[in-house]
Backbone bond lengths (Angstrom), bond angles and torsions (degrees), N, CA, C in turn:
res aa  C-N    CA-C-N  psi(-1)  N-CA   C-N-CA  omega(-1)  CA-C   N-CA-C  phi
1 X - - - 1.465 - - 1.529 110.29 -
2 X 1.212 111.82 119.73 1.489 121.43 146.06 1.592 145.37 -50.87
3 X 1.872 116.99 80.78 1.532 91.26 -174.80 1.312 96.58 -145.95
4 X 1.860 82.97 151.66 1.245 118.18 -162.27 1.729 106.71 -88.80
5 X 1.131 127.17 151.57 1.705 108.48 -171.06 1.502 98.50 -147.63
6 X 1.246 124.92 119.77 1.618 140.96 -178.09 1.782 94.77 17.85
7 X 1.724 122.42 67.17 1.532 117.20 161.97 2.071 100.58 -90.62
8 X 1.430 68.35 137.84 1.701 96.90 158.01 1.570 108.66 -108.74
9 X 1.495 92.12 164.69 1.869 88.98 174.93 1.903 94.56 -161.09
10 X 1.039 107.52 122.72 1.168 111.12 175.82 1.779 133.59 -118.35
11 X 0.776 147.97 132.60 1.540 139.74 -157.38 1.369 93.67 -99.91
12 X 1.181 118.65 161.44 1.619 130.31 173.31 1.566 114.85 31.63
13 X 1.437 110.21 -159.21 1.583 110.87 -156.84 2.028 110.72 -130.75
14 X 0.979 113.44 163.24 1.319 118.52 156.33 1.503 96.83 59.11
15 X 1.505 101.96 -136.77 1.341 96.46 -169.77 1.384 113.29 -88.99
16 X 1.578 127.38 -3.46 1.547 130.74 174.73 1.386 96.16 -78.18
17 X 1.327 138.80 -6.64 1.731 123.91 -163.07 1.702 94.95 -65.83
18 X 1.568 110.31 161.44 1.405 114.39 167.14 1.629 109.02 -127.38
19 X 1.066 130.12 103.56 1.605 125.85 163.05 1.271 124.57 -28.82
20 X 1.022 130.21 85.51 1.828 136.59 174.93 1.617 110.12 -70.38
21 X 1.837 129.00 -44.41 1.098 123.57 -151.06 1.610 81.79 -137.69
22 X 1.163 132.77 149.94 1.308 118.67 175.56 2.094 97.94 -152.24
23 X 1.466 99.43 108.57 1.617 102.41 -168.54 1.136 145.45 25.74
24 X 1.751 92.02 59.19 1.739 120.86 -168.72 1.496 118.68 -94.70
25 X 1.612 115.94 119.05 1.332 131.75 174.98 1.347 121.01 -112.62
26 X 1.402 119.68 128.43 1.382 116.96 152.51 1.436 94.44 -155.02
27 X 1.534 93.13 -176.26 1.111 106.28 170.63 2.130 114.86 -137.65
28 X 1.280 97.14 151.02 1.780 93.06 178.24 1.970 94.02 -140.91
29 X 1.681 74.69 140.97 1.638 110.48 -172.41 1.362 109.74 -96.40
30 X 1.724 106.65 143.82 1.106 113.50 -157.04 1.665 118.34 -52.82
31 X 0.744 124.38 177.06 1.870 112.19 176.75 1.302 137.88 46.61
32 X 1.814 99.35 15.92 1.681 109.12 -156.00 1.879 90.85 -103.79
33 X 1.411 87.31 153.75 2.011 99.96 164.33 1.366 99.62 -99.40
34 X 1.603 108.78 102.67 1.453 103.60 164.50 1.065 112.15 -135.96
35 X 1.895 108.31 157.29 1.693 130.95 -136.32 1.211 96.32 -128.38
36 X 1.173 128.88 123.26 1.828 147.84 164.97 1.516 99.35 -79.09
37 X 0.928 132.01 90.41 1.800 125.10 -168.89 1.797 88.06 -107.45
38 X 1.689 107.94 150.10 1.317 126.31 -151.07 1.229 126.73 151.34
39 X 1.430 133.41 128.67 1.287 140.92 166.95 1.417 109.21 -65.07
40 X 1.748 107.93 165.81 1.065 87.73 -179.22 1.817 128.00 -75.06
41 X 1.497 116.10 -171.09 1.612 98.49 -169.58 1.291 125.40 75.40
42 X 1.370 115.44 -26.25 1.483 119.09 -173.56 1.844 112.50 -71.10
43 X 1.476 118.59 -16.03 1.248 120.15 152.08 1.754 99.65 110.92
44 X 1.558 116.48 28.19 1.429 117.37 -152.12 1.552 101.28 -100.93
45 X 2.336 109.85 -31.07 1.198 88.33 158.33 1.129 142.16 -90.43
46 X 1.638 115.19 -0.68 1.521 122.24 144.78 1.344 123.08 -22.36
47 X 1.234 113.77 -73.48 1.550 116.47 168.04 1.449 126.07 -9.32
48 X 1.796 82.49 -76.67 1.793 109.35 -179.91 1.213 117.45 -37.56
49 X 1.837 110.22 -46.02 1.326 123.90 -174.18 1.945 113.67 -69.83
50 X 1.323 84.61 -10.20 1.761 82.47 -165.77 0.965 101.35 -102.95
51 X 1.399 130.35 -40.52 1.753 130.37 -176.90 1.526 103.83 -60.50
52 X 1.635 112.60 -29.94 1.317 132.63 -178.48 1.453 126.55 -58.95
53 X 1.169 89.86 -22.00 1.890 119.47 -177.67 1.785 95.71 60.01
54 X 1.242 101.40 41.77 1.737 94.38 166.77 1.755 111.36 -114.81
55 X 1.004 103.05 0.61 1.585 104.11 -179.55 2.003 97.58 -148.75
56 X 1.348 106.03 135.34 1.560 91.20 -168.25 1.637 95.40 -113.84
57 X 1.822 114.39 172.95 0.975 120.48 -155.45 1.403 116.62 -86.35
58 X 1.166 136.75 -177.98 1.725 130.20 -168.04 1.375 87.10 -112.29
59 X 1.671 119.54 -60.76 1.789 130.48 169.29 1.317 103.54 -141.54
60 X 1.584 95.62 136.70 1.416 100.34 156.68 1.514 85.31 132.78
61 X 1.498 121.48 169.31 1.306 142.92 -170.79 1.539 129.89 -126.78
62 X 1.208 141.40 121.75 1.359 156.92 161.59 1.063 116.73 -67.17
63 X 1.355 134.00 94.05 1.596 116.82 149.25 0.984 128.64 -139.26
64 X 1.748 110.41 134.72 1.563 130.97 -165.86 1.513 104.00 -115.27
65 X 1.292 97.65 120.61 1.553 111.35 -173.73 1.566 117.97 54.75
66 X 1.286 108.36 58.07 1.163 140.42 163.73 1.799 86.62 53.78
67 X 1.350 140.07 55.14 1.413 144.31 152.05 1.550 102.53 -129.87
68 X 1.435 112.27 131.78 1.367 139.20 165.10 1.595 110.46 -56.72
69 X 1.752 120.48 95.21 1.140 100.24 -161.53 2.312 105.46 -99.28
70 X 1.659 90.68 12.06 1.505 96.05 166.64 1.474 99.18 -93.20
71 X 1.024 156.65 50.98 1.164 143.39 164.15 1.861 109.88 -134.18
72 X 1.379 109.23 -17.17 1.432 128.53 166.51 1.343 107.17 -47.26
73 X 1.656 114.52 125.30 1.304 130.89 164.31 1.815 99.42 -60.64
74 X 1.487 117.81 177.18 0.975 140.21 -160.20 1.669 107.61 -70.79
75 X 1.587 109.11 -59.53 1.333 150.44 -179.81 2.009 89.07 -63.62
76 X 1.285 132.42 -65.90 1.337 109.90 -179.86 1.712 115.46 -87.82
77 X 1.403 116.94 15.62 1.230 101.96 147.36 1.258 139.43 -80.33
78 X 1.790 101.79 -30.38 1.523 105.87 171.28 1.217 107.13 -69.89
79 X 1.287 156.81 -39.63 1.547 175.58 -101.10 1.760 80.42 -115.26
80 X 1.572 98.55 -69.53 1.543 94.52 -177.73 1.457 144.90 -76.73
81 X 1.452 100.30 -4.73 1.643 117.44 172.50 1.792 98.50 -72.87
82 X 1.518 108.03 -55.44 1.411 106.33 -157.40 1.776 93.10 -62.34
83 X 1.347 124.96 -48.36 1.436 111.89 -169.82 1.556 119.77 -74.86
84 X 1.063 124.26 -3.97 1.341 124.12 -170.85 1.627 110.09 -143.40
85 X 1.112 137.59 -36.81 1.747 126.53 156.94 1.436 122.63 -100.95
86 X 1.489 93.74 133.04 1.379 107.99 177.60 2.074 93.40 -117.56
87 X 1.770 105.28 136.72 1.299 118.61 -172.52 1.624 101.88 -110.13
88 X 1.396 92.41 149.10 1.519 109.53 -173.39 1.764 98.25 -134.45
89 X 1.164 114.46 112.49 1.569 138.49 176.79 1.544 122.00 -86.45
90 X 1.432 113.93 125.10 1.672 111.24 166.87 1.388 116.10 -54.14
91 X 1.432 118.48 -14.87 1.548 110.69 -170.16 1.645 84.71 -128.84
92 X 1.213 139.96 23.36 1.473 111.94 149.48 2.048 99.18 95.85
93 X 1.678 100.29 -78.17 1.269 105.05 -150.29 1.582 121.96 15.06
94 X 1.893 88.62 88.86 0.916 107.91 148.06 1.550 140.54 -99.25
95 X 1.003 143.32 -169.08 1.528 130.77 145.99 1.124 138.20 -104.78
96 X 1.746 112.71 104.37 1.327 117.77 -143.41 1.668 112.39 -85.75
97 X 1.596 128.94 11.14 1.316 124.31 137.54 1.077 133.19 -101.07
98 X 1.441 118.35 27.30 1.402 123.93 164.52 1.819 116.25 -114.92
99 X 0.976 101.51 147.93 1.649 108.46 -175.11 1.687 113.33 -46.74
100 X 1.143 121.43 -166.39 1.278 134.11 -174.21 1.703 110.34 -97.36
101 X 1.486 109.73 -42.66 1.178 120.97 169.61 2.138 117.39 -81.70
102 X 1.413 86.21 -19.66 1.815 73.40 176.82 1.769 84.89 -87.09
103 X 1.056 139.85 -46.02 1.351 123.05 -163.26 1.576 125.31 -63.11
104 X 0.989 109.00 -27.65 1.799 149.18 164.77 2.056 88.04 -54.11
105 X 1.179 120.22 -89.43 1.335 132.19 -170.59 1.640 121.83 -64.21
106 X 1.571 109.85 15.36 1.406 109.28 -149.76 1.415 92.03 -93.58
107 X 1.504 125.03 -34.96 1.756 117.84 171.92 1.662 108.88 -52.77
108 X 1.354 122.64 -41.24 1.508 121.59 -169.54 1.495 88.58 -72.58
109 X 1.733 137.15 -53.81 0.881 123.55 -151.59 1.864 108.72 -58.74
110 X 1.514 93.02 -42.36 1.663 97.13 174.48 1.656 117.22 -53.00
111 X 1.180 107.68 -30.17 1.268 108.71 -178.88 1.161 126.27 -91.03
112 X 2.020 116.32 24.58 1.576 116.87 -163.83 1.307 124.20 36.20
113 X 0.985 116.34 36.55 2.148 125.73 162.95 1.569 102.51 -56.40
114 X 1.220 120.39 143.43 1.095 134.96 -179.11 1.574 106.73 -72.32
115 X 1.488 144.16 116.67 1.288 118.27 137.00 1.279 133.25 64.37
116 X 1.502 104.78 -124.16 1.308 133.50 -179.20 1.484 90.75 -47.78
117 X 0.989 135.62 -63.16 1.680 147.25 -157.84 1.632 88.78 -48.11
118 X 1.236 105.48 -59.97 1.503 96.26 -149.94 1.839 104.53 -80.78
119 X 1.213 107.72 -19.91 1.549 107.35 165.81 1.076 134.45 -85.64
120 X 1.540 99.88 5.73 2.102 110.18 169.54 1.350 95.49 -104.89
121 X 1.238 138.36 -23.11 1.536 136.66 177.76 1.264 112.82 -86.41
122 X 1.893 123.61 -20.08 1.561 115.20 -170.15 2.130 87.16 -88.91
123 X 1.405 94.73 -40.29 1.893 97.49 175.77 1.397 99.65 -33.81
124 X 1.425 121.49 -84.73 1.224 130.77 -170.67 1.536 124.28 -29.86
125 X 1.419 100.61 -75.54 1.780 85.56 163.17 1.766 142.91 -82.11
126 X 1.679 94.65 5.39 1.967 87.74 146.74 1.269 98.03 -53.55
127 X 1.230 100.07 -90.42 1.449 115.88 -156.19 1.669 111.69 -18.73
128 X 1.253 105.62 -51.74 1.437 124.45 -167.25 2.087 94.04 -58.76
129 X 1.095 113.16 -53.94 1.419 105.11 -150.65 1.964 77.79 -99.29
130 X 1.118 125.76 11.67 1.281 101.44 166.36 1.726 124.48 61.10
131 X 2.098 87.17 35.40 1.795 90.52 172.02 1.510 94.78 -133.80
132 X 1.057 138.77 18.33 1.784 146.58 165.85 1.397 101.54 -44.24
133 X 1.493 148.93 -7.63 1.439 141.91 136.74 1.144 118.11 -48.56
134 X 1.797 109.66 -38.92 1.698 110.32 -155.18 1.635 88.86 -95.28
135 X 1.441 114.95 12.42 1.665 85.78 -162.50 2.154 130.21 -58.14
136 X 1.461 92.13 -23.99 1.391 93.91 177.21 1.478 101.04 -121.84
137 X 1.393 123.08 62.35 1.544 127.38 142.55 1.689 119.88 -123.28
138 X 1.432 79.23 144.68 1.504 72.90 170.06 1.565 141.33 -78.13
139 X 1.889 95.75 152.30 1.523 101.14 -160.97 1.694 120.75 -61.12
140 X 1.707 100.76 3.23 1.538 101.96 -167.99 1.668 86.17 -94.74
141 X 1.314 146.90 8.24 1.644 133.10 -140.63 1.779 73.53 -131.85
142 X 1.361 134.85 7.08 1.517 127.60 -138.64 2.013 83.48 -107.55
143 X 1.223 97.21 176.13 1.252 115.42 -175.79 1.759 100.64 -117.47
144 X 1.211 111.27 146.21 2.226 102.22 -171.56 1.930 104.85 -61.29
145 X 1.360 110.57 -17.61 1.256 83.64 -177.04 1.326 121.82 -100.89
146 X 2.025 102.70 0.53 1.352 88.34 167.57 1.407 115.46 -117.45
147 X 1.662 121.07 21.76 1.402 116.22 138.15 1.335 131.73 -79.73
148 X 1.814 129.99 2.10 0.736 123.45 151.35 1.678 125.51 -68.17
149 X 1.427 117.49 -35.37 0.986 122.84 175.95 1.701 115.92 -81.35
150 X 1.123 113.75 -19.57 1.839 103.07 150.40 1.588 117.85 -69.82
151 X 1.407 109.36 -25.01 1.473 112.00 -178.73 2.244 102.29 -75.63
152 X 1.201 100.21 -37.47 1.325 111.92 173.37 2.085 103.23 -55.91
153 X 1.072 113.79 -65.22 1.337 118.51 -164.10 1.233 90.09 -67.23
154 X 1.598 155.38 -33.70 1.289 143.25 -166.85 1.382 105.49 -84.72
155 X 1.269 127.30 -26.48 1.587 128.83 155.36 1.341 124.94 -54.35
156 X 1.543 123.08 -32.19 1.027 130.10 -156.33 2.110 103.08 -100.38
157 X 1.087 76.67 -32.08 1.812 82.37 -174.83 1.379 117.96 -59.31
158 X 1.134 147.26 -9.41 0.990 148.16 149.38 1.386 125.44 -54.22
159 X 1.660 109.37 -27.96 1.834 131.71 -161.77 1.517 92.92 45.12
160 X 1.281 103.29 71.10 1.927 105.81 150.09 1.606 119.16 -83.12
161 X 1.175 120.95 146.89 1.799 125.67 163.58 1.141 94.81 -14.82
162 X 1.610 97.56 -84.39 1.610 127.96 -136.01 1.512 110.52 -119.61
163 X 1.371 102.48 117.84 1.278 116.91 151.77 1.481 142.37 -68.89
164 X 1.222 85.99 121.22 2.491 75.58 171.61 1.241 111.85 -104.30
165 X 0.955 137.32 132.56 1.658 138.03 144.19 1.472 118.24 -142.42
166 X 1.867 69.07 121.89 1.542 113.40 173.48 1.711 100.67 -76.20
167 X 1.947 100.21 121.64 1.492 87.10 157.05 1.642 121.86 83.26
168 X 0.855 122.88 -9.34 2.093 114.69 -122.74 1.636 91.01 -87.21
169 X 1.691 113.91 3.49 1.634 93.78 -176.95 1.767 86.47 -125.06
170 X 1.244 125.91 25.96 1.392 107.38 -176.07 1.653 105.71 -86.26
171 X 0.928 142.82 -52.32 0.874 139.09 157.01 1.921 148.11 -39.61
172 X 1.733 86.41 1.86 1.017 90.88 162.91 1.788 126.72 -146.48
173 X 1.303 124.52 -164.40 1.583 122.17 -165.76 1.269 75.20 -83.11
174 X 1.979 95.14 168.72 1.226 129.84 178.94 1.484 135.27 -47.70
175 X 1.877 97.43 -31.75 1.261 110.69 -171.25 1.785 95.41 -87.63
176 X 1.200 107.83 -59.95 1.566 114.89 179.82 1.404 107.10 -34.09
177 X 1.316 115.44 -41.19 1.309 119.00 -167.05 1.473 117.90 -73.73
178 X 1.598 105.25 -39.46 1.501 112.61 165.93 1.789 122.47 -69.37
179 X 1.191 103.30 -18.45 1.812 123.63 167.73 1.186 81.23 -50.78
180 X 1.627 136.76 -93.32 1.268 147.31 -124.18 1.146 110.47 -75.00
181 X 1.353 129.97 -39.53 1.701 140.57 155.07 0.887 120.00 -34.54
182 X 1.462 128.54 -53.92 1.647 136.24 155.12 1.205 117.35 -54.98
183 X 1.252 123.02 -44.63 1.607 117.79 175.31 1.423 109.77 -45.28
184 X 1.751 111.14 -67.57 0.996 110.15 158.84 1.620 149.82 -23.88
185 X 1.373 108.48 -50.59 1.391 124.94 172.03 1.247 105.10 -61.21
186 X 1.212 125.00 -35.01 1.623 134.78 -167.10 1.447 104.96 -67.16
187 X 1.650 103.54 -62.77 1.440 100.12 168.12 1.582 131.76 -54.30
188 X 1.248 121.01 -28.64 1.419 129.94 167.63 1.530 96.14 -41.03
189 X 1.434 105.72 -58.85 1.962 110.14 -161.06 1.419 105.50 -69.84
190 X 1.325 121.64 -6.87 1.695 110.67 178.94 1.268 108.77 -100.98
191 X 1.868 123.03 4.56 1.261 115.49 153.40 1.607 104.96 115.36
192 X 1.688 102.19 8.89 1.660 96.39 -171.32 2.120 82.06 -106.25
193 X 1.572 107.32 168.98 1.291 113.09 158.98 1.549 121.74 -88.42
194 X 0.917 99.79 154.40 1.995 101.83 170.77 1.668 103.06 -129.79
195 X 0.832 110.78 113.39 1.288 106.68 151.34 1.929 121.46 -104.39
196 X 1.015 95.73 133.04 1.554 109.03 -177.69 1.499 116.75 -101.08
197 X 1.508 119.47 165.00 1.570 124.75 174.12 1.396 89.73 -152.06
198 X 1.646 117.60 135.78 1.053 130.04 -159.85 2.243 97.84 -169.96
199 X 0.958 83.66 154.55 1.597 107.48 165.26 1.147 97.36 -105.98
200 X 1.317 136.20 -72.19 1.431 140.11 -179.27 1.688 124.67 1.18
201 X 1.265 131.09 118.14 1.611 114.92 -161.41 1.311 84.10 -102.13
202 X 1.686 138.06 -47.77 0.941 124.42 -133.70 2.569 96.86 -90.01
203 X 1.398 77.24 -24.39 1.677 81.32 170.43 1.712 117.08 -70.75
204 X 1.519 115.00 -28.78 1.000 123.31 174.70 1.752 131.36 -35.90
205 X 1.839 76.98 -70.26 1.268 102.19 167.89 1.330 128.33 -51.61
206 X 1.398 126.44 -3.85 1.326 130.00 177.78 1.467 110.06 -105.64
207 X 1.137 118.10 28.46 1.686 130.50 -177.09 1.119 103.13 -90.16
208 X 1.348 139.97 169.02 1.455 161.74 100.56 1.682 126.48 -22.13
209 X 1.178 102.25 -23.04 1.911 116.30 -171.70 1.187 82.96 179.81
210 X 1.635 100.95 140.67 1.553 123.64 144.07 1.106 118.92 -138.61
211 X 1.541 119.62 148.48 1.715 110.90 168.01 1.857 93.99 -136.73
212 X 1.818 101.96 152.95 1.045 103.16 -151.78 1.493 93.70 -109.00
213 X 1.632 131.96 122.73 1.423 116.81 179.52 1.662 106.00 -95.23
214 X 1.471 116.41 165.48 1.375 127.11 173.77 1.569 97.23 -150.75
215 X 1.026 108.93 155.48 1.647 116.91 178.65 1.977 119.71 36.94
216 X 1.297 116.94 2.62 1.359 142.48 -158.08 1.525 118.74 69.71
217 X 1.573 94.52 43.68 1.480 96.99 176.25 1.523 116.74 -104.69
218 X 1.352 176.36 -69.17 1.498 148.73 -42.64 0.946 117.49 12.21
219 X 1.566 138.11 146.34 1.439 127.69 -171.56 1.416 84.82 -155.86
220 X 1.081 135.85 -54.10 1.628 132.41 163.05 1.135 146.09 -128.13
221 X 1.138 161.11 105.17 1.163 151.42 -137.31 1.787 135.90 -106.97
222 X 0.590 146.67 119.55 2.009 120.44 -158.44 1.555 101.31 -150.87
């Protein structure tokens, strides 16, 4: 379980600081699809960034699987991003002169993975996300919904818990966008979490939990 416990998060100092998160709690259960719903400003990819251990907290506490992940030195935060989150982006960033499968394998590649390793795991999720045609083209020749889903399989290759995605259908049409929801949902059922951030009402509603931020407050919860 994931929980969040009265975090603040604040940008800059003195009197320029701006309040992003302002004494925000919840909590998310293991295996759940849950939705940060919010305009923008409302402070939802703050969140993402913090559960993410990419932006750390001003007050307040994180803990996933009963470990305090604001109290992590520098050196075991990365330790714990690479083994346990995989990120999902509104814009993809991918790398658009490298193939589908080096972009797919590029966390193992950073991580000196052997080979074979990384070409039984890039197999696996073509197949899985249903782009094993595209495997050796490039991601710039790609269509948005199926660089989201190379951006999906490059999250996944690691087999982290927990997923984040930021965004992950803004950038694309309606149908693509409903592709990715299911992808998503899918992964929920194989036992990993997703948490999502979205404006989207009608994607929302297809969550497990949502809570709705405004000003970086909670405003509703379901």
């Amino acid at each position: 379980m994931i929980s969040v416990k009265n975090v603040t998060k604040k940008f800059g100092r003195g009197s320029n600081s701006i309040l992003a998160l302002d004494d925000v709690s919840f909590n998310v259960e293991d295996g759940e699809f849950f939705v940060i719903l919010g305009q923008s400003g409302s402070g939802k990819s703050t969140i993402l960034n913090l559960i993410g251990c990419i932006e750390s907290v001003t007050n307040g506490t994180i803990i996933v699987d009963d470990v305090d992940v604001t109290k992590m030195s520098n050196k075991q935060l990365c330790a714990y991003r690479n083994k346990n989150i995989g990120y999902v982006f509104q814009s993809f960033y991918l790398e658009p002169a490298y193939s589908v499968v080096d972009n797919i394998v590029l966390p193992l590649t950073i991580a000196g993975e052997k080979r074979h390793i990384k070409d039984a795991k890039s197999k696996e999720l073509l197949e899985k996300l249903n782009i094993a045609d595209k495997a050796h083209a490039k991601t710039s020749t790609l269509s948005g919904g199926q660089k989201q889903r190379v951006a999906i399989a490059r999250a996944l290759v690691n087999d982290p818990k927990i997923i984040l995605a930021d965004e992950p259908t803004g950038n694309l049409d309606s149908a693509n966008g409903a592709e990715v929801i299911q992808i998503l949902q899918d992964i929920c059922k194989s036992g990993k979490t997703v948490i999502m951030v979205t404006h989207n009402e009608e994607h929302a509603n297809l969550a497990d939990h949502i809570i709705r931020l405004k000003d970086g407050k909670i405003i509703y919860e379901k």
